[in-house]
N, C-alpha and C positions, 0 to 999 in steps of 0.2 A: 446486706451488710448490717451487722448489729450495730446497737446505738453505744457510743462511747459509755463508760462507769463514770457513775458518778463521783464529783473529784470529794474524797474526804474530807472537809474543811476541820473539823472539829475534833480529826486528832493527831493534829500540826498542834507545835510547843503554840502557846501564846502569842508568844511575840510575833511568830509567822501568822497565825490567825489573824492581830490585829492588822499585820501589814497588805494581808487580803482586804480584810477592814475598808483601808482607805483608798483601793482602788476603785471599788463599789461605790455608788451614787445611793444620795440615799434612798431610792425606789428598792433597790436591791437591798438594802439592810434592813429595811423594812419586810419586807415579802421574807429573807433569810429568817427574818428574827418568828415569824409565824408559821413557822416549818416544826416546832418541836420545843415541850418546854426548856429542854437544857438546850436549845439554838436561842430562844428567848435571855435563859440566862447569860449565856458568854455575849451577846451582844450588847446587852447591858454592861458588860464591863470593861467596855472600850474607855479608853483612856481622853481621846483629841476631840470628844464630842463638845468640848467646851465652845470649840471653834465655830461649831454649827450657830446656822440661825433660823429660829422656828417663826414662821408669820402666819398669823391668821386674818381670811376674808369674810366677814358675815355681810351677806347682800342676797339677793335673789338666788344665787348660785353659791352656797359655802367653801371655802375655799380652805388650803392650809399649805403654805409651801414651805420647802426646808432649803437652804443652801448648804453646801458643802464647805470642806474646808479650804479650797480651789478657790472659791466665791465665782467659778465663769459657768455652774450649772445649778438652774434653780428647780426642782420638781415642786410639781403643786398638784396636789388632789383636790379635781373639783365634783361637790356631790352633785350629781342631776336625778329626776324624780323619768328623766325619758330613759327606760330601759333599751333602746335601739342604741343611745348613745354609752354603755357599761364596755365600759375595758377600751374603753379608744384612746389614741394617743396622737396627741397634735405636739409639734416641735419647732420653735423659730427660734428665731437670732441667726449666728452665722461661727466664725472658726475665733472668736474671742467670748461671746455668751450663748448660753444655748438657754432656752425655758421651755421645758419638757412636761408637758401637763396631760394626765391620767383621769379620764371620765369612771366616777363613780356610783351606779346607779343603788337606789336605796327609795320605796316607799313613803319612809321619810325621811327626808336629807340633812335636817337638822340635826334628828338625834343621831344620825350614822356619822355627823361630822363632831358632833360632841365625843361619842365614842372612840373616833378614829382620832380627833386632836388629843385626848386625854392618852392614847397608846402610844404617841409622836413624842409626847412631852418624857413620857415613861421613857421609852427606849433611850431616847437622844438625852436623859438625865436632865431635864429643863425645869425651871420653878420660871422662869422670866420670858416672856413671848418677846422677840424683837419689835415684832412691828404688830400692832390691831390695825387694819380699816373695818370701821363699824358703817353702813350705810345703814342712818337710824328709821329712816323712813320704807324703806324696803320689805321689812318680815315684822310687822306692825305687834301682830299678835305672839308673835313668839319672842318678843325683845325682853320679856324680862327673865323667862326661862333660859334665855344664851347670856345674860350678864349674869345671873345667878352661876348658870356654868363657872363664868369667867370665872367670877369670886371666891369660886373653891376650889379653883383649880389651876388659878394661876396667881403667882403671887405678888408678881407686877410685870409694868409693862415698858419696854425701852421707850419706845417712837408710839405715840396712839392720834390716828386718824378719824375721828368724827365726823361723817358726812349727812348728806340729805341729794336726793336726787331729783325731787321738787320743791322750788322757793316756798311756794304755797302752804304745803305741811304742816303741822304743828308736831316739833317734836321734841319741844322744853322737858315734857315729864320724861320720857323714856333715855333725852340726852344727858339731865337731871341724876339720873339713875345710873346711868352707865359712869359718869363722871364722879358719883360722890362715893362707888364702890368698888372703885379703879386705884392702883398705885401704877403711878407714872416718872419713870424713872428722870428721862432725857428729855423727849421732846412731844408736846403739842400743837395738833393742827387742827385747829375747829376751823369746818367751812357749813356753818350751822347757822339756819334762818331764826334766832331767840327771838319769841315772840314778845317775850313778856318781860321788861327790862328791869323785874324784881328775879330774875332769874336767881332759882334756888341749886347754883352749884357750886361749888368748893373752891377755890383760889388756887392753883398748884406753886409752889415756891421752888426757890433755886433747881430752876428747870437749865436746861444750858440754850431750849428753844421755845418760845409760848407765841403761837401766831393764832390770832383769832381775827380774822378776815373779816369779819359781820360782828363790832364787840359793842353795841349800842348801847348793851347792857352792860356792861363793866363801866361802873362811874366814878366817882374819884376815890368814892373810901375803895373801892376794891383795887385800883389804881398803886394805891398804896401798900398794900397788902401782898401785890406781887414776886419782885424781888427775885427776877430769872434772869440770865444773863445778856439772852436777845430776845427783846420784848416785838412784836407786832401789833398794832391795834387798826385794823382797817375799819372804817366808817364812823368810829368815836363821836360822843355826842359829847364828851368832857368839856365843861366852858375855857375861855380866855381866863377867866378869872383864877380855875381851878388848873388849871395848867402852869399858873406864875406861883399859887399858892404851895403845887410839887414840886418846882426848879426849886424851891427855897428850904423848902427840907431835902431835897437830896443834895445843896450844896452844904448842907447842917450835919448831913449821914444822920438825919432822922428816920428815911425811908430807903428803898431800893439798893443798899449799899454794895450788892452785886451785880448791879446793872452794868452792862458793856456797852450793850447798842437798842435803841429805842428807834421804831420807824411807824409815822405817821402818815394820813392824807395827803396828797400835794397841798401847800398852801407855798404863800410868797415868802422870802426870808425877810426881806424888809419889814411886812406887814406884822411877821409873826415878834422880829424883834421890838417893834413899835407898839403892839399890841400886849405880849407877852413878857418880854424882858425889860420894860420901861423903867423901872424902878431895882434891877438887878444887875451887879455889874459886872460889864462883859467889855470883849476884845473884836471889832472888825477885821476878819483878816483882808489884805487887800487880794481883789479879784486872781489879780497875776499870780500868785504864789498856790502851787499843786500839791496838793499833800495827798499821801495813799490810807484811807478808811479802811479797815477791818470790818467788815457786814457781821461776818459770824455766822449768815446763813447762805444756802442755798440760792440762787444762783450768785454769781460774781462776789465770790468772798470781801477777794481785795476789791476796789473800785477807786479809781482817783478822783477828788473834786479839785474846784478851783477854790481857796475865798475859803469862807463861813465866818460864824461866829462861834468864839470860844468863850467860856465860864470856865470857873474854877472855885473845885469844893474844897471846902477846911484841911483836909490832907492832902493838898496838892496835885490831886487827880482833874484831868484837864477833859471838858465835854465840849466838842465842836459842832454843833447845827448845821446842816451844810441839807441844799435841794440838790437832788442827783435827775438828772432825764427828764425833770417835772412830771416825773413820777409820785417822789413821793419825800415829803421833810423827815428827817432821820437824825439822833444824836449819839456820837460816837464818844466811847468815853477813851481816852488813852493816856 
């Protein structure tokens, strides 16, 4: 039995084309679009690519995945240097998400993932990566030839993940680098061991997310300078002193005047208002009365407390302290 014709995609009207388009994941829009210069060009002029979302992995293993316009299948091309493992396909999740991931072997995996990210970006019409996770400690030697990539070839970035995959590390210069030649749209997440608390990197402002989990280094003047909507500071070395000397400009709207929600170290609230708010004036609420907090972030947006204490800035804007789980002291602004 002969093998079925192949189906003519390409001389169906448009509009049929594109509606092939969107039944194809984009593994397949990919592969289509390397079949033939003028297959290259009509897939470039798909219309719904806006919807798409392009993320890149730099770690031991580069990575690039794309979501569709569905958002329930995520393909990801990962580069590997093992030629046994070229052309394999592993698939999990279940009948709501699938993540269908395509082993790509190459020599060198860098430059085949730089080539192949810059062909992703083309196709799919992208100047802005969704999401980076950068593991800064991982490809030591080639960290500044892949943010150089970056820097010419993207023009920002929604979500950017800075990591490190041993405490031990030193990777100020290279985080340094990737941070001061990055545009970062929405949201930061540094989970980055700074060594050196003159840390020479940039401040990002009216971020909608800024969590820096290790911020030892961030000290008051930087503090000030921030100005995102949900701030994170885990481990802070900021004094008592200098934390009443910022409750007092931002009840002034001298500093952070987009701040929503600010979340700190567990400490006690009594201690902090005794310590902190001593000379500022403020409102006990009593224990018994539940009010619903907006987080802002990831996990448990809403969260109820009991209690806090409330301030209030020059424009009537009301900021409540409140400890959640003794977890961690947090100030909501509403």
């Amino acid at each position: 039995m002969n093998p079925p014709n192949p189906f003519p995609i390409l001389r169906l009207p448009f509009l049929a084309i594109e509606e092939v388009f969107k039944a194809m994941h984009p593994f397949e829009i990919i592969n289509f679009s390397m079949t033939s210069k003028r297959a290259k060009t009509v897939t470039k002029y798909m219309a719904f690519y806006s919807k798409y979302s392009v993320q890149l992995c730099v770690n031991k293993t580069m990575g690039i995945a794309i979501i569709g316009t569905d958002e329930r299948v995520t393909c990801t091309y990962l580069m590997t240097s093992d030629e046994q493992l070229n052309g394999n396909v592993e698939e999990s999740g279940g009948n709501v998400y699938i993540i269908r991931k395509v082993f790509k072997y190459s020599k060198d995996p860098v430059d085949e993932w730089k080539q192949l990210s810059k062909y992703v970006l083309e196709i799919f019409k992208k100047q802005t990566v969704d999401v980076l996770l950068m593991i800064i400690d991982s490809l030591v030697d080639q960290n500044v030839s892949i943010i150089d990539f970056l820097k010419a070839n993207v023009k920002s970035v929604n979500e950017c993940y800075p990591y490190q995959s041993k405490e031990e590390n030193d990777v100020d210069e290279h985080a340094a680098y990737l941070l001061n030649n990055l545009t970062v749209n929405n949201e930061l997440h540094s989970n980055l061991q700074i060594k050196n608390y003159h840390f020479d990197e940039k401040i990002f402002k009216n971020l909608k997310e800024l969590n820096i989990y290790n911020s030892q280094w961030v000290g008051y003047s930087r503090l000030l300078e921030i100005d995102c909507r949900s701030v994170i500071l885990g481990k802070n070395l900021i004094s008592i002193k200098e934390w009443n000397l910022f409750i007092k400009k931002w009840i002034a709207m001298e500093t952070n005047k987009n701040l929503k929600y600010l979340e700190l170290d567990y400490r006690e609230l009594d201690e902090f208002r005794a310590l902190v708010l001593h000379d500022i004036l403020h409102e006990v609420v009593d224990g018994g009365i539940k009010r619903t907090i907006n987080k802002l972030s990831y996990p448990n947006r809403n969260i109820e407390i009991n209690g806090g204490i409330d301030i209030r800035r020059v424009d009537g804007k009301t900021a409540t302290f409140f400890v959640f789980q003794m977890n961690f002291l947090a100030m909501s602004v509403h």
